[in-house]
Kinemage of the C-alpha trace (Angstrom):
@kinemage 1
@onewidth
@group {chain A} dominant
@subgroup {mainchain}
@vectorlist {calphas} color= white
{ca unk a 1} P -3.397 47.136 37.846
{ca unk a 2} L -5.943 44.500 36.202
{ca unk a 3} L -6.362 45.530 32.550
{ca unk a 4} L -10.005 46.960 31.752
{ca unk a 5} L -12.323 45.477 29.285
{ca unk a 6} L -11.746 47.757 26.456
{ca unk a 7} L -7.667 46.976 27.041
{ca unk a 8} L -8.493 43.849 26.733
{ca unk a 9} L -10.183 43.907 23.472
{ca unk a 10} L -7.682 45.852 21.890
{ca unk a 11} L -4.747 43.844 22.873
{ca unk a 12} L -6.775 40.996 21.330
{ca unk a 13} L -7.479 43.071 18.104
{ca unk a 14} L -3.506 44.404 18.181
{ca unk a 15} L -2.205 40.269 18.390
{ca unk a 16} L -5.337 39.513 15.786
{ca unk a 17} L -3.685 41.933 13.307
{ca unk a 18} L -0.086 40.674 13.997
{ca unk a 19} L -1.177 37.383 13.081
{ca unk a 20} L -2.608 37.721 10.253
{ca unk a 21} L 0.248 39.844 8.789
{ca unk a 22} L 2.528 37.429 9.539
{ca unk a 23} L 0.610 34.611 7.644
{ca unk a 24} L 0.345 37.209 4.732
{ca unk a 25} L 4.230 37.449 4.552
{ca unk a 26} L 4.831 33.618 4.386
{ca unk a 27} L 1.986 33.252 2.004
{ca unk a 28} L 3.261 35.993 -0.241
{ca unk a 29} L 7.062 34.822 0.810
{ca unk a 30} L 6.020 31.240 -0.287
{ca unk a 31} L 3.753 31.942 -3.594
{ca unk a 32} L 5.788 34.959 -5.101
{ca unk a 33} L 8.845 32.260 -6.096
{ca unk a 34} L 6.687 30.130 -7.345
{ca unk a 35} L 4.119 32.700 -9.699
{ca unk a 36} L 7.611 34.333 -10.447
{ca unk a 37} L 9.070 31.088 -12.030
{ca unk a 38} L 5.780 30.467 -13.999
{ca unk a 39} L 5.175 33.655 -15.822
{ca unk a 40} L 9.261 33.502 -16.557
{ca unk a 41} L 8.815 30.438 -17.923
{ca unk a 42} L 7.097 31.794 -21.119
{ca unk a 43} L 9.446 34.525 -21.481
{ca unk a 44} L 12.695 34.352 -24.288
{ca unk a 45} L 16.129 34.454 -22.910
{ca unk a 46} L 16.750 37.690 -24.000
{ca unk a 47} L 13.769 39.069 -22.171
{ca unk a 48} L 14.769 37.603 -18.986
{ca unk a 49} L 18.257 38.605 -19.338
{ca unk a 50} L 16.960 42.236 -19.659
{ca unk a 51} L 14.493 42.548 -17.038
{ca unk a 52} L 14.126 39.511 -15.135
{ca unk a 53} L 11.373 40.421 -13.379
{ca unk a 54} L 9.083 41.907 -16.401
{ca unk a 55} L 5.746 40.126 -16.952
{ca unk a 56} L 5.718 38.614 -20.283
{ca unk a 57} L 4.769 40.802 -23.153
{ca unk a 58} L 3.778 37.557 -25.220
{ca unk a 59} L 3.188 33.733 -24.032
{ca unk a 60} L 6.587 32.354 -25.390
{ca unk a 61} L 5.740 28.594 -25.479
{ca unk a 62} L 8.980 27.292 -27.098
{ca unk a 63} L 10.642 27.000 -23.937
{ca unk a 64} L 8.222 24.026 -22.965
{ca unk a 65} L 7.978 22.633 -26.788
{ca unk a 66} L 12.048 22.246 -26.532
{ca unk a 67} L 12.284 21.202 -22.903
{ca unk a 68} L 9.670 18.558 -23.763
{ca unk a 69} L 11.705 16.822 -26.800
{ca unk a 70} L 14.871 17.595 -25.833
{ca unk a 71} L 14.612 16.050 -22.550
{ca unk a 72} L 12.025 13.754 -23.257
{ca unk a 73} L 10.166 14.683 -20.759
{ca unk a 74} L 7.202 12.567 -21.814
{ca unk a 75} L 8.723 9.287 -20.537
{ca unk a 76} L 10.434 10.570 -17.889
{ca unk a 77} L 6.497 11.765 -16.679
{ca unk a 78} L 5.370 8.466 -17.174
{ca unk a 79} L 8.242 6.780 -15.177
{ca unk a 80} L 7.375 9.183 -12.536
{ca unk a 81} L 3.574 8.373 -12.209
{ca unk a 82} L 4.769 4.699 -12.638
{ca unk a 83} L 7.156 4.951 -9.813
{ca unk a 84} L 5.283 6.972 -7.218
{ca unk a 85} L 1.641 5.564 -8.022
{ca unk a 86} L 2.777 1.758 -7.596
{ca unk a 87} L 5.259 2.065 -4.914
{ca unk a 88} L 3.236 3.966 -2.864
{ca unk a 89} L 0.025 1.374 -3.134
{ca unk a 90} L 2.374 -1.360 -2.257
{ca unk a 91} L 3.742 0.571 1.211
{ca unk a 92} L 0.651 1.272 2.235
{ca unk a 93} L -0.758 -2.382 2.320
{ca unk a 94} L 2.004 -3.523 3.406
{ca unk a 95} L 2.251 -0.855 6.096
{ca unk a 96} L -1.734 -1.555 7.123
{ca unk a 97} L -1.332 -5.274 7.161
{ca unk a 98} L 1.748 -4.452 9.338
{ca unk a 99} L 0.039 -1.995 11.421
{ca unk a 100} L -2.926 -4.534 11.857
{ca unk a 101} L -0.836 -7.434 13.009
{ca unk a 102} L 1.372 -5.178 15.832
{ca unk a 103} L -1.856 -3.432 17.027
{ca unk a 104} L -4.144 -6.124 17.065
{ca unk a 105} L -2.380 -9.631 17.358
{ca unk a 106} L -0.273 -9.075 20.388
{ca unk a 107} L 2.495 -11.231 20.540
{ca unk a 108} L 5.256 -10.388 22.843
{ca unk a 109} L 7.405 -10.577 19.652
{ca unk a 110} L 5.612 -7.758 17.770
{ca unk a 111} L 6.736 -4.965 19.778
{ca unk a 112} L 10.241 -6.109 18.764
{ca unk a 113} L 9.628 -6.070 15.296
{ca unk a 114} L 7.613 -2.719 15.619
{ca unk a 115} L 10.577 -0.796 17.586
{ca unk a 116} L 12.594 -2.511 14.456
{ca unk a 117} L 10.130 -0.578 12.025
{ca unk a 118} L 10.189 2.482 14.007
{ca unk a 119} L 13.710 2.870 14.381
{ca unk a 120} L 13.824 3.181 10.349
{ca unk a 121} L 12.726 6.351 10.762
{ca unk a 122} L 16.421 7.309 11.935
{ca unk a 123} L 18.144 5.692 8.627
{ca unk a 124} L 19.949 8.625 6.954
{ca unk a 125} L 19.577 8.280 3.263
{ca unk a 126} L 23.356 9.002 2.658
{ca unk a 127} L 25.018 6.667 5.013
{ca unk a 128} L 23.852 4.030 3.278
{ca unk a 129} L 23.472 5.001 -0.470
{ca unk a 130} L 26.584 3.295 -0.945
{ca unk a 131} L 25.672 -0.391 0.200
{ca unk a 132} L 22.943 -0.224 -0.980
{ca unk a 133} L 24.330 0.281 -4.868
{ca unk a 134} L 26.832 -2.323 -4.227
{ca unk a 135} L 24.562 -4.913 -2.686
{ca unk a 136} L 22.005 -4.010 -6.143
{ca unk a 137} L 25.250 -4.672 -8.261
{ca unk a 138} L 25.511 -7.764 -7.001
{ca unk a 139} L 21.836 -8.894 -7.026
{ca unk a 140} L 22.296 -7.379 -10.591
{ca unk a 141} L 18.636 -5.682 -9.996
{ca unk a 142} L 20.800 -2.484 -10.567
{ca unk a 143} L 19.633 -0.303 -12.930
{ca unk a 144} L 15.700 -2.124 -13.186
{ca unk a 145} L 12.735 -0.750 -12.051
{ca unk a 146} L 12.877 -3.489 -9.648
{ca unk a 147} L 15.938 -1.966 -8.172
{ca unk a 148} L 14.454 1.253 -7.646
{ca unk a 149} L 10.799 -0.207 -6.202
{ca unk a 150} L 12.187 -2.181 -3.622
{ca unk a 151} L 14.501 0.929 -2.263
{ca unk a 152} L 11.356 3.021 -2.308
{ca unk a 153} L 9.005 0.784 -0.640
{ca unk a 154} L 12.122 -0.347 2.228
{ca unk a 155} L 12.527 3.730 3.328
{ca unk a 156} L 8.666 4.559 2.752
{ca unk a 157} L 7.354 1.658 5.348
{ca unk a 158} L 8.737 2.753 8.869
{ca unk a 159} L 6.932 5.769 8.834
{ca unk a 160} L 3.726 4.418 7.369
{ca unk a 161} L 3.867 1.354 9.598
{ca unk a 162} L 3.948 3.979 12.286
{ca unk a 163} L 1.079 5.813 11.209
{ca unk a 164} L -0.911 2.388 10.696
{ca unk a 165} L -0.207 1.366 14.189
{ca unk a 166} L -1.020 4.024 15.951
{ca unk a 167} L -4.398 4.773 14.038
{ca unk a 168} L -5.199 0.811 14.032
{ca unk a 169} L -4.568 0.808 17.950
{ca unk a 170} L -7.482 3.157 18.335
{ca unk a 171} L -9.879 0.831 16.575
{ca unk a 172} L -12.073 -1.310 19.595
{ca unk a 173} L -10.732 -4.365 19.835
{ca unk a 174} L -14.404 -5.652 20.525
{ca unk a 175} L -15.276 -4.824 17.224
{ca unk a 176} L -12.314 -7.577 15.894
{ca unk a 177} L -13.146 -10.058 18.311
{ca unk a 178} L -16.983 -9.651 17.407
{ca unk a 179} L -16.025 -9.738 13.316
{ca unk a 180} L -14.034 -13.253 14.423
{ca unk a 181} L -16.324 -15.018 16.315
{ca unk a 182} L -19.012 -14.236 13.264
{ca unk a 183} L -16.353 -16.448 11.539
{ca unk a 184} L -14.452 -14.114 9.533
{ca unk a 185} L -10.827 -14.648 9.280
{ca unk a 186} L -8.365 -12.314 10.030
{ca unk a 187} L -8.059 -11.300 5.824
{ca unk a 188} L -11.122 -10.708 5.943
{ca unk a 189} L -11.515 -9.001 8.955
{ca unk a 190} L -8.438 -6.461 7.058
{ca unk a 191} L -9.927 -5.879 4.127
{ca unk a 192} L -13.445 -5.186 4.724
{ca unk a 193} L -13.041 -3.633 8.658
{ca unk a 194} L -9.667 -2.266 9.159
{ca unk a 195} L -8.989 -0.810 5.742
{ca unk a 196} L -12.632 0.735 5.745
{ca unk a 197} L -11.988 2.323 8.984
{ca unk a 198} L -8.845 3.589 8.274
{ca unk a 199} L -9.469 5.389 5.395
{ca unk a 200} L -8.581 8.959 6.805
{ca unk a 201} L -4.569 7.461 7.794
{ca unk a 202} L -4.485 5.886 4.066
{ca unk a 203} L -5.193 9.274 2.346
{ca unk a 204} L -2.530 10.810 4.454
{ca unk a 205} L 0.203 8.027 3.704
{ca unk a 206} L -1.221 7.421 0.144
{ca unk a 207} L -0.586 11.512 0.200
{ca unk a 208} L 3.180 11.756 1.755
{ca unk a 209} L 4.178 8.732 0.068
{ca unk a 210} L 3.327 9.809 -3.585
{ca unk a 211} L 4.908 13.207 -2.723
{ca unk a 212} L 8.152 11.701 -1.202
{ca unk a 213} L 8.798 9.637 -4.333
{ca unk a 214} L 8.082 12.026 -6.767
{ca unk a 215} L 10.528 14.047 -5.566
{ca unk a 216} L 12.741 11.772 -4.875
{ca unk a 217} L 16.453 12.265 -6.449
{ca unk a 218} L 19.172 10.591 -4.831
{ca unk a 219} L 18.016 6.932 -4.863
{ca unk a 220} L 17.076 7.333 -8.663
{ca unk a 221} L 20.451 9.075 -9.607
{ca unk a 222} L 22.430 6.260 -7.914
{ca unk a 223} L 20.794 3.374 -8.785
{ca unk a 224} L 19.820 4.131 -12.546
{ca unk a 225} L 22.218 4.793 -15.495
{ca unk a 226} L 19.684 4.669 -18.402
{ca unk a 227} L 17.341 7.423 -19.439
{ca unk a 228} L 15.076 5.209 -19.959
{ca unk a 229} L 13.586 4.011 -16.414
{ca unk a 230} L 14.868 7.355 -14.517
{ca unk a 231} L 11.885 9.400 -13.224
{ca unk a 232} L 11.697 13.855 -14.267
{ca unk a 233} L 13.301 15.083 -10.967
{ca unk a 234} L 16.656 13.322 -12.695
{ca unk a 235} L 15.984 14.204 -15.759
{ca unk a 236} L 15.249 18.218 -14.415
{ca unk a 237} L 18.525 17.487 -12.977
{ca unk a 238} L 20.348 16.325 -16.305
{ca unk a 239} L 18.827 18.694 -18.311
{ca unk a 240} L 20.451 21.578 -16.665
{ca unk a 241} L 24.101 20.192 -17.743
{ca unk a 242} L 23.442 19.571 -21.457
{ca unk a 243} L 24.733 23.152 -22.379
{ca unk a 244} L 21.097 24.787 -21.076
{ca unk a 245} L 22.301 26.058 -17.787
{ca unk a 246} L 22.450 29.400 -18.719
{ca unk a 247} L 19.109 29.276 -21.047
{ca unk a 248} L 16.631 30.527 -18.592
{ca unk a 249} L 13.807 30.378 -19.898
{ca unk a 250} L 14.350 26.341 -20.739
{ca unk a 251} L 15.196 26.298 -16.865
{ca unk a 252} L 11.675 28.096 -15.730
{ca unk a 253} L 10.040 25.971 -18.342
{ca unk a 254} L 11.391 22.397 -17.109
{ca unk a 255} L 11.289 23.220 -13.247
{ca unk a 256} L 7.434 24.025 -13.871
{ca unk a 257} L 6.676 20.806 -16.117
{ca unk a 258} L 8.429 18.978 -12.362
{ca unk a 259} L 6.265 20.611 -9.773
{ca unk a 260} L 2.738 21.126 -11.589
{ca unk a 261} L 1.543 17.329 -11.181
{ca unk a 262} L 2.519 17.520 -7.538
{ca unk a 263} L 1.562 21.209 -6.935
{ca unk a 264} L -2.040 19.914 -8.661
{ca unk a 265} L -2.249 16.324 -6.763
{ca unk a 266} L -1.680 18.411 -3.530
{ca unk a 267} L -4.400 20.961 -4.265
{ca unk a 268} L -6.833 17.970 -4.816
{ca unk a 269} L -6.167 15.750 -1.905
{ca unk a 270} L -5.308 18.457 0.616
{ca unk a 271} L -8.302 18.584 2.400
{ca unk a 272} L -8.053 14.238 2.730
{ca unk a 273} L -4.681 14.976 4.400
{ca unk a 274} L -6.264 17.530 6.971
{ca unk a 275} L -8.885 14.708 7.991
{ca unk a 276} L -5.716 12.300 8.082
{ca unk a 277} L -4.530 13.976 10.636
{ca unk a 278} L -7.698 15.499 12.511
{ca unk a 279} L -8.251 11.728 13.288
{ca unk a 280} L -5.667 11.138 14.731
{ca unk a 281} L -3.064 9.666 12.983
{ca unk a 282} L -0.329 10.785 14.401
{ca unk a 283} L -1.676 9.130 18.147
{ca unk a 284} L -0.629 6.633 19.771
């Protein structure tokens, strides 16, 4: 029997309500972790130790004053910014001018190349961790910031060359051809039409590609010895085995000082990364 109007409205209402319920739990499963670690953060040992989920009765800030010296988390910031801000630049033009020359040029020879890209995207980091250290060893670029650029740029282009194709591909071609014929040459015809036009897909990879190295352990921990050129997700890391495992409080403190740049980059560029994808980066 064909459900009446008023059935029908409630049914609506009933999967409305479920819905948003749902999204409330995930929100609240996702955020309470996180405003849980910051308030503990400014809490003494001995306070968390006796109720570890007690708001603070005072803002105890000599968790982050020791954190901060004792793991000098100043330069291991500024490695970090260093790291994800130039690494990621550098992918991304490389990835566009990439993008631009499968897309646009069409030689039989770039869809070779571009399956080549693509198929980075399968590369497990572990499997080849290993040759990639020795092969650094014996470049002797081991240990350099050098060493650690050219890792980071290598397994952030075949993604990014992906997204560059496909968005590039959905440029007019008439528009190139037009732009050549004026008598612009094809560097031109990059930098002042294709990058313009893409500037939704760069905010998305500008925006997963400073994320991805920020956070980015393994290749850092492997390839780096001194303290000096390692980036603060190592030396989050190291800090928890110089005898302050069991200090809480130092723990909150430090895991906060490692997500707040991120947490505050994403909140600013979030709504570029909606538009990234609302144009259709991710199309072929």
């Amino acid at each position: 029997m064909a459900m009446t109007i008023n059935q029908v409205h409630e049914t609506k209402i009933g999967w409305k309500i479920f819905s948003y319920a749902v999204m409330v739990f995930f929100t609240l499963f996702t955020l309470g972790p996180l405003i849980w670690l910051f308030y503990t953060s400014f809490k003494p040992h001995r306070d968390i130790v006796k109720n570890v989920f007690a708001f603070p009765t005072s803002f105890f800030v000599d968790n982050y004053i020791n954190v901060w010296q004792r793991a000098q988390m100043g330069i291991l910031m500024l490695n970090s910014i260093f790291y994800s801000i130039g690494s990621t630049l550098i992918t991304v033009l490389f990835a566009l001018g990439a993008g631009f020359g499968f897309a646009k040029f069409g030689y039989k020879i770039s869809k070779i190349f571009y399956t080549f890209f693509v198929m980075g995207l399968l590369i497990v980091l572990n499997a080849v961790i290993i040759p990639l250290f020795i092969m650094e060893r014996n470049l002797r670029i081991d240990d350099t910031y050098l060493g650690v650029f050219l890792p980071y740029i290598a397994f952030g282009l075949p993604f990014n060359v992906y997204l560059a194709t496909s968005f590039i591909k959905s440029i007019p071609d008439s528009m190139v051809e037009a732009a050549f014929m004026d008598g612009c040459s094809y560097l031109k015809i990059f930098f002042y039409i294709i990058i313009q036009l893409a500037t939704p897909v760069v905010a998305t990879m500008i925006i997963f590609g400073f994320i991805n190295n920020w956070n980015e352990l393994i290749l850092m921990l492997t390839l780096t010895s001194r303290s000096a050129i390692r980036s603060l997700p190592v030396g989050i890391f190291a800090f928890a085995g110089t005898g302050m495992s069991r200090d809480y409080g130092k723990q909150m403190a430090a895991s906060v000082i490692g997500i707040m740049p991120i947490l505050i980059f994403y909140i600013i560029f979030h709504k570029q990364l909606e538009k990234g994808f609302a144009a259709g980066a991710l199309k072929e």
